[in-house]
N, C-alpha and C positions, 0 to 999 in steps of 0.2 A: 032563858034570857041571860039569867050570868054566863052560862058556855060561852055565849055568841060573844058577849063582849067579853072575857077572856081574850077569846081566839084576837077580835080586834086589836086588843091589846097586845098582843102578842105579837100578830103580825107589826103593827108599829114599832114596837121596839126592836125588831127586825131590821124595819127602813130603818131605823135612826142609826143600829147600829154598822149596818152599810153603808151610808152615808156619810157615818164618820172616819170609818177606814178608808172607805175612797178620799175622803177628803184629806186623811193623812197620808194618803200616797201621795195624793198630787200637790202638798205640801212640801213633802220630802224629796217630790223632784222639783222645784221650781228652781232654775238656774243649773240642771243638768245640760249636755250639750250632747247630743249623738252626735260621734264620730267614728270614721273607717281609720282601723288600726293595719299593720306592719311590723312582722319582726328585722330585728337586724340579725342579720345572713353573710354569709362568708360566700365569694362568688370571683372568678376572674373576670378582670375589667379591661376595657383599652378604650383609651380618650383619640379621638378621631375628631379633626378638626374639615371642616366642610370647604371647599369654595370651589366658583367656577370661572370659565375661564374660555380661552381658545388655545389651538393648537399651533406652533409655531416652530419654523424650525430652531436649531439654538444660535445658527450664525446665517445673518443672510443678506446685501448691500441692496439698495438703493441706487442703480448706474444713471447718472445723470450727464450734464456737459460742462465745460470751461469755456465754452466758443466765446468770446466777447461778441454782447449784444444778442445772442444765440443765433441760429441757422437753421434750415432747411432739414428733412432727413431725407435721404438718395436712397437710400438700400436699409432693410435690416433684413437677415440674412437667419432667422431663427424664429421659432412661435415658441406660445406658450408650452412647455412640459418637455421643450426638449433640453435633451442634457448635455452640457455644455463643460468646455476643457479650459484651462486657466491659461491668459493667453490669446485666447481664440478670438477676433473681431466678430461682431455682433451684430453691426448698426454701423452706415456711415451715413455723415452730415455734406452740407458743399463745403467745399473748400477750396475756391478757384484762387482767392485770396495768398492765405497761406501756400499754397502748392506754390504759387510762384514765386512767393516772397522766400522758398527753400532753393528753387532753382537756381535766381540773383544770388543768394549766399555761393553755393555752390560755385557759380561762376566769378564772383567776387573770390574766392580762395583759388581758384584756378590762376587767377592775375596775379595773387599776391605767390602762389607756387614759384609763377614763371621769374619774378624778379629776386625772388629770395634766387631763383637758383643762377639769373644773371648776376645777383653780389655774389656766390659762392665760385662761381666763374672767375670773378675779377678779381677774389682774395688768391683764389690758388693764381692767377697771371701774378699779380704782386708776388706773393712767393717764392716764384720761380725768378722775376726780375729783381727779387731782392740777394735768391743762388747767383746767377749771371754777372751780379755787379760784387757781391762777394767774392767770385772766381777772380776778376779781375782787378779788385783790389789785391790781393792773393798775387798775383803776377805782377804787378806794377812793384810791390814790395819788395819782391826780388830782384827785377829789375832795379832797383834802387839800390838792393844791398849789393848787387855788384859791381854798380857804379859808384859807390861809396868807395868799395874797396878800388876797382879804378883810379878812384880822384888820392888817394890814400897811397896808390903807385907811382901817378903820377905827380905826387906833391914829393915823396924821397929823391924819383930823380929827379926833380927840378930844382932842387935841394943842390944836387949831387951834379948839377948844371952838365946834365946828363942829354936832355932833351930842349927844345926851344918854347918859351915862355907860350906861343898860341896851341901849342900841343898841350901843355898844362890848361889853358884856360880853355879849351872844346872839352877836356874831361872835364873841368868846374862847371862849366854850362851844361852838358849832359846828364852831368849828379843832379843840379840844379831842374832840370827838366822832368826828369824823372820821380825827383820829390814831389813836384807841381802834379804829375798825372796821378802819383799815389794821393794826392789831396784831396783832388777832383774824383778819383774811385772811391773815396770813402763817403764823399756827398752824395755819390750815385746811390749809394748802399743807403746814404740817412732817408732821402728822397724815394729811394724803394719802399722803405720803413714806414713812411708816413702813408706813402699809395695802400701799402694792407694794412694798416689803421683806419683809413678812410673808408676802404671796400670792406673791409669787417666791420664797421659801422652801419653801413648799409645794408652789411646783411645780416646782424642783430635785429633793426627796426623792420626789413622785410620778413624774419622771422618771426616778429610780433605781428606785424602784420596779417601774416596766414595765422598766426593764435587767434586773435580779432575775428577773422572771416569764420574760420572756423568753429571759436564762440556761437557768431552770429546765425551758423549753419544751423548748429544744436537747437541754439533757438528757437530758431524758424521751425526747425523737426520738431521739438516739441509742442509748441502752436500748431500745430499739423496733428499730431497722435490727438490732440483734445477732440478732433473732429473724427475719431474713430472710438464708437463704446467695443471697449476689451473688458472680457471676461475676467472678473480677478480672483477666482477662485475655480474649481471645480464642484458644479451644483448644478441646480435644473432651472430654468425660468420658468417662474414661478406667478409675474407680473408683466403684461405687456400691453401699456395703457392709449401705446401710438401708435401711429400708421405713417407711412411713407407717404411725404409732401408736409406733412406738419412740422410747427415749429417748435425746438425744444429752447428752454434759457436757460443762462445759469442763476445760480445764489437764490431763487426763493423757494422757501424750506417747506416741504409736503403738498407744493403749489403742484398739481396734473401735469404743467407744461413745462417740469424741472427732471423730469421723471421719464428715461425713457425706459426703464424695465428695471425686473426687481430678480436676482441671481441668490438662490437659496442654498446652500448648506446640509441639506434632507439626512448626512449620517447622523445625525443626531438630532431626533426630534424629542419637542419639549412641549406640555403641555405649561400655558404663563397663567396663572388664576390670580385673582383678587384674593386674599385674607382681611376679615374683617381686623381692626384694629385690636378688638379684645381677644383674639386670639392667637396675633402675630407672636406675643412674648412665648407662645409655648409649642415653635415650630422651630425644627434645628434643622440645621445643614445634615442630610442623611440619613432623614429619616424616610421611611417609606410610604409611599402610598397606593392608592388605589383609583383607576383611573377610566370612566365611562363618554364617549362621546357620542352624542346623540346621533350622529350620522350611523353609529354602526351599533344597534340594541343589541343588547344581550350577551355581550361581551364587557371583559373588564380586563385592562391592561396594567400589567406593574410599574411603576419608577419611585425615584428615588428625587428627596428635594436636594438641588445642586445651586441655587443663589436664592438668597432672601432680598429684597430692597429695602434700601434705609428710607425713602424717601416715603410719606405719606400721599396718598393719593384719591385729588376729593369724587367719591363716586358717583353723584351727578354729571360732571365734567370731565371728568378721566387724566386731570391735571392734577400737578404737584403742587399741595398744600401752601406748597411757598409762595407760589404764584396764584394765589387764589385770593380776591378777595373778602371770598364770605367762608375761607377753610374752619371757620372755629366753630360754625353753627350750622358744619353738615357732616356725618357720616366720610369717614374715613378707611381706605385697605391699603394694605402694603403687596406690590407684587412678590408672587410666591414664582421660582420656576422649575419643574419638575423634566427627571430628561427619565424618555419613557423609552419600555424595550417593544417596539413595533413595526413592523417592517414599512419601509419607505414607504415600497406602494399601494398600501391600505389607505393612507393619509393625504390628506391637501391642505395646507396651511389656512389658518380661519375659520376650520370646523370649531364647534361649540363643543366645550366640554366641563364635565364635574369632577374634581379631586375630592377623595378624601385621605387624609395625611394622618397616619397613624402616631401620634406624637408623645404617645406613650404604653404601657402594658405593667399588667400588676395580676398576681394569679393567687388565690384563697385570701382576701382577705375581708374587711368588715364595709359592706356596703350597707347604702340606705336609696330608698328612692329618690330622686332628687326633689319633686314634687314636695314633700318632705320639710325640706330647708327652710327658715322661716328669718324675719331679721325683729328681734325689740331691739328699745333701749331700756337700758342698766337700770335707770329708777324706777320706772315703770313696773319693772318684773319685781321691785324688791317692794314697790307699795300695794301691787297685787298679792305677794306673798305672803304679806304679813297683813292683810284685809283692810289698806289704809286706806282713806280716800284720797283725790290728788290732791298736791301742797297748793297752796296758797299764796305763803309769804313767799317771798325772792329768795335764793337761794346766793351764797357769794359764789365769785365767776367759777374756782376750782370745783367747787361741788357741782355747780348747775351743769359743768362741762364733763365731769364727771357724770353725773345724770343721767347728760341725751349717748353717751356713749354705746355706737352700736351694736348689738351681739349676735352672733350668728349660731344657732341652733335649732332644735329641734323638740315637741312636747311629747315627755314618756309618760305613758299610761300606767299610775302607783295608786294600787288603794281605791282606786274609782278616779282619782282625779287627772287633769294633765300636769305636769310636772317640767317646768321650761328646763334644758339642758345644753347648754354650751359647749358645740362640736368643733373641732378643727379638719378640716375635707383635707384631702389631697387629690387625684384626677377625677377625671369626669369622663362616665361612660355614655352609651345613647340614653339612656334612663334611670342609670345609677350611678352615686356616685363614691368615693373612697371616704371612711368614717377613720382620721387617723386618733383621734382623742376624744373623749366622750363620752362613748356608746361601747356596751360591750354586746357580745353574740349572744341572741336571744331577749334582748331589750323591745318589748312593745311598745312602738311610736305611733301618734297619729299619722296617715298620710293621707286623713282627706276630711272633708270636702275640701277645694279648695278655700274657698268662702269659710271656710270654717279658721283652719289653719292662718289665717288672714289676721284673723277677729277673736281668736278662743283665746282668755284671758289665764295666766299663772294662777294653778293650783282651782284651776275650774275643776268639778265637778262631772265627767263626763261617762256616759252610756256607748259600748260598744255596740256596733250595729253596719256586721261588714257583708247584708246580703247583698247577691249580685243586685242591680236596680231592674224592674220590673219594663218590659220593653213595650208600651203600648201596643197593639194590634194594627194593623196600617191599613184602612179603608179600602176594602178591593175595588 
């Protein structure tokens, strides 16, 4: 009987003494945390920026009309895909209107031709009538001087009572006569003078005249070419949304019936994507990307970004921010436009496509998983550090502000516990990112659970624990 209860005895102080080591384990874990750890790694990275988009040529018009009231179309002369010369008529409208309202010009400048060219008729007659009356002032004149000197002969002899007093006076009435016709030849000449004044008059204002008509001619031609869509570049049509008998108009803007075809540009195609707002500040002019369009899998085309947009644009709507009434309280992109190396005729404008925009590269340096990343604020970390409970009393403004201050880091596994550490990032890979301050190579960080990472408090206490996760079996 003593053996027996020995042994009993024995064994009990067995249990108890089991029961108390377990009990001091699981004492000693109480506020442990399993966590999945990560070392920090040296690795080349490149931040790639995503968006999508369609494909577009880079330059491409809209041909529409000027008709006043708009017209009829008579002919188009072109389908869709063919490729077209700058120049080249396209599309005609009626224009019974106009055409004749060119022809009236026309024959209006023809009337005003003919009279301009009867005043240039009548200035050279003036002219010449004003030589003919010059000739013969010119002769009257000399006639005069030599009957001057006559009267100048016959006044010594008669002087010299040489000759009879009526022979003196037919050479004074002769001088006398001859002064009177050189008078009257110099009137001819003023009166010729004022006739090519007159006629050159007239044919100043008949040579505005035909200016006028011919104005009016231009005109009319130009009110005429509005009724013919010309090609203004060299490109392919691309759009042709009419038919022959419909009516096109002018001035309303993306209206179907403004619109008689769309003339594209194909040397240079561009894929246009959306860039979310958060990532537009780190997209430059130049950089490259990468470029997939669902029409054609399994291919991937190069370019290059060649325009950024300033303008925000709300992605519900596909309007400019400015113009939006609800822009503050929806998601915003900025258009990106990449011009790619692709041959024309792979392509059709409006295909769907995804960029990715290589917008930076960085080769060995110190990464972290992004997952990783974590955000407190300042007091928090420093009341869990130091095993404080949270305050209470009110804080003044600079401290309390100081307080909720955010910090961006990351918890390193020291000693058993997690340990909050304050990193500065610089790019951002697909699932890493750049550790510029902080973290040195070879540093154990948590990077999981997520839930953990979330919620695991400064200077916790944590258990490594980085097996794979166990995959349930899946019911056959």
């Amino acid at each position: 009987m003593k053996k027996k209860w020995k042994t009993v005895i024995l064994l009990g102080l067995l249990v108890l003494i089991a029961g108390a080591v377990f009990a001091s384990i699981k004492i000693s874990q109480r506020g442990v945390v399993i966590v999945q750890t990560g070392k920090v790694t040296r690795m080349d990275l490149t931040s790639v920026v995503t968006a999508s988009g369609e494909i577009k040529p880079r330059n491409y018009i809209n041909i529409g009309t000027n008709a006043i009231g708009g017209a009829p179309i008579t002919a188009i002369y072109v389908k869709e895909g063919d490729h077209v010369k700058k120049g080249q008529v396209l599309a005609r409208l009626a224009s019974v209107q106009p055409s004749a309202d060119v022809e009236s010009s026309k024959a209006i400048v023809n009337s005003a031709l003919a009279d301009s060219a009867a005043s240039e008729a009548a200035v050279k007659s003036a002219e010449d009538n004003i030589a003919v009356a010059q000739a013969q002032v010119d002769h009257d004149r000399a006639d005069l001087e030599q009957k001057k000197i006559d009267l100048q002969r016959a006044q010594q002899l008669y002087d010299a009572k040489l000759i009879a007093s009526q022979d003196f006076e037919a050479k004074k009435a002769a001088y006398d006569l001859a002064k009177s016709t050189v008078e009257e030849s110099e009137r001819r000449v003023t009166q010729a003078q004022a006739q090519k004044m007159q006629s050159a008059a007239q044919l100043a204002s008949a040579q505005k005249k035909v200016s006028q008509a011919q104005a009016m001619v231009t005109r009319s031609e130009n009110v005429l070419s509005q009724y013919e869509a010309v090609a203004p570049l060299d490109g392919v049509v691309t759009n042709l949304p009419v038919r022959v008998g419909e009516t096109v108009v002018p001035g309303i803007q993306n209206s179907p019936s403004s619109t008689i075809m769309t003339i594209a540009d194909m040397s240079i195609i561009t894929a246009e994507v959306h860039v979310d707002e958060t990532d537009i500040v780190s997209v430059r002019i130049g950089e490259p990307a990468d470029v997939t369009i669902d029409a054609i899998p399994n291919r991937t085309f190069k370019g290059k970004v060649i325009e950024i947009g300033d303008t925000a644009i709300v992605r519900s709507s596909g309007v400019a921010a400015s113009q939006s009434q609800t822009s503050a309280q929806e998601a915003k992109d900025f258009k990106v436009v990449i011009a790619l190396d692709i041959p024309e005729s792979l392509v059709r404008p409006g295909l769907s496509c995804t960029a990715k925009i290589t917008t930076a590269t960085r080769s060995h340096i110190l990464s972290i998983p992004m997952q990783a990343l974590t955000m407190r604020q300042k007091g928090q970390l420093e009341e869990q550090k130091l095993g404080q409970k949270p305050r209470n009393e009110p804080l003044d403004p600079a401290a309390q502000k100081a307080a909720k201050e955010e910090l961006q880091g990351v918890f390193v596994v020291n000693s058993g516990k997690a340990e909050f550490r304050k990193v500065e990032t610089g790019i951002t890979g697909l699932t890493d990112i750049e550790v510029v301050n902080g973290l040195k190579e070879g540093d154990e960080i948590v990077t999981g659970s997520y839930q953990v990472i979330r919620t695991i408090r400064n200077e916790a206490k944590v258990k490594v624990d980085n097996k794979p996760p166990v995959i349930a079996p899946q019911p056959s």
